[in-house]
N, C-alpha and C positions, 0 to 999 in steps of 0.2 A: 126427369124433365129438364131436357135443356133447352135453355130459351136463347143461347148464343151460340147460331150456326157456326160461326168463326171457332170458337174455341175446337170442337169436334173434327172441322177439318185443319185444324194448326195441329192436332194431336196426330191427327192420321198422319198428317205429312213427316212429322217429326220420326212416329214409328214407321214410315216406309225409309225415311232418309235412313235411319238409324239400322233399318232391313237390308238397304244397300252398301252401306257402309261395312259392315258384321261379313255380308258376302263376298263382298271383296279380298277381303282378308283371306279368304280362301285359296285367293290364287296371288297374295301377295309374299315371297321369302324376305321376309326381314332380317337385318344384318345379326341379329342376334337369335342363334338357331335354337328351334323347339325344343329340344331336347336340354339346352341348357336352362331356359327358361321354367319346362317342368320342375326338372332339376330343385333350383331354388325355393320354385311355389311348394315344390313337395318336403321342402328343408323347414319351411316356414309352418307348414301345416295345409295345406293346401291344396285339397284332390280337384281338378276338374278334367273332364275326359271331352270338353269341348275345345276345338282346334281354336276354332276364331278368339274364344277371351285370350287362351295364352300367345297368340300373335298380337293380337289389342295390348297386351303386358310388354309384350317386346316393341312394340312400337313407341309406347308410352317410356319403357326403357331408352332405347336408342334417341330420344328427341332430347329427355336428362343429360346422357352423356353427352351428345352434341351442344348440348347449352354451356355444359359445366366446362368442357375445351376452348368451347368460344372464348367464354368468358376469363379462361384461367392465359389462354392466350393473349387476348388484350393485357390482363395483369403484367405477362409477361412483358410485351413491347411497350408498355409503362414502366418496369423496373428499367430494362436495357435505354428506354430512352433514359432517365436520369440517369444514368453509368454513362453514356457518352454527354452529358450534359455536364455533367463532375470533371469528364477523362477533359475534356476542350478546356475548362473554365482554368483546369490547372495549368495549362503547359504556360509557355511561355511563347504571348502573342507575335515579338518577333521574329523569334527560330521559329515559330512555327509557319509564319507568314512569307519567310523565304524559304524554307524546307518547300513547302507548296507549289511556289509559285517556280521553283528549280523544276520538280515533278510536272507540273504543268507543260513546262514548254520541252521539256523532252516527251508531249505525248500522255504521260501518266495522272493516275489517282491519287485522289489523299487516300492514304494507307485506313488511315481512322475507320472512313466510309467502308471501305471494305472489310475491315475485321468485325463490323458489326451488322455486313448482311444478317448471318445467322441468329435466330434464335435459339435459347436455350432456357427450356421448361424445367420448373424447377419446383420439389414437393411446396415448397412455398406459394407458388403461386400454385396450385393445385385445391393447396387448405385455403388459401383466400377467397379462391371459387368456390368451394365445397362450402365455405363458413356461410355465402352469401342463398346458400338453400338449406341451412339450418342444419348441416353436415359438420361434425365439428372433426377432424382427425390429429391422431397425434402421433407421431414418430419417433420412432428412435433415433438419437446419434447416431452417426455411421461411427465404424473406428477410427476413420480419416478424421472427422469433424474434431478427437479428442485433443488436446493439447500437447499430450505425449507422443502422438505419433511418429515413427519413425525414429525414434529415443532407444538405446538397446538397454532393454526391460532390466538388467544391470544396473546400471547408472541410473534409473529412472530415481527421485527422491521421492519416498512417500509417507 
């Protein structure tokens, strides 16, 4: 007995929306291809022989990754901005304000500005995004990172 019309058809609409949604998927290729995705589900334990969930999973994948870049991205042009915030604060404001102002009138940039179009993503800023969805990772030192690098293994004191 239900006595609340509304609730019966909020249900229905939900499960048709939910019936259109599922269809869709059928004719949707998601950046992260099926086979990869079984892949996984079937490493984890995970038999399903329906198309739609494991594109629903890749979908659901692809929107994580795309959050987790966003986000590791901003980090990024948060760190680079304090490194050119650091790199200006130190020089010295009158070389630098006729270096400038030479480069101006023949035309040119401050070199500054241009060396720091780029960015550069870095595992760091990667685990800061990962941290921020309860991903915690952990790396190894590279060989570069060591302190002895480029020391010939000879000489090195240990």
């Amino acid at each position: 007995m239900n006595h609340n019309p509304q609730s019966s058809d909020g249900k229905h609409d939900d499960d048709s929306a939910l019936s259109d949604f599922l269809a869709s998927l059928m004719d949707y290729a998601p950046t992260i291809p099926d086979e990869l995705v079984e892949h996984y589900l079937a490493k984890s334990g995970f038999q399903c022989p329906d198309v739609r969930l494991i594109r629903l999973v890749a979908v659901a994948t692809q929107k994580f990754v795309a959050e987790v870049a966003s986000d590791a991205l901003q980090h990024c042009k948060a760190r680079q901005a304090a490194v050119v915030k650091d790199k200006r604060e130190k020089q010295q404001k009158v070389i630098y304000l006729c270096l400038l102002s030479f480069l101006i009138s023949f035309g040119l940039s401050d070199p500054l500005l241009e060396q720091d179009k780029r960015l550069i993503l870095t595992m760091d800023d990667l685990s800061k995004s990962l941290r921020e969805y309860g991903v915690n990772v952990k790396h190894q030192e590279y060989f570069a990172d060591s302190p002895s690098t480029g020391i010939d293994p000879a000489s090195r004191e240990e």
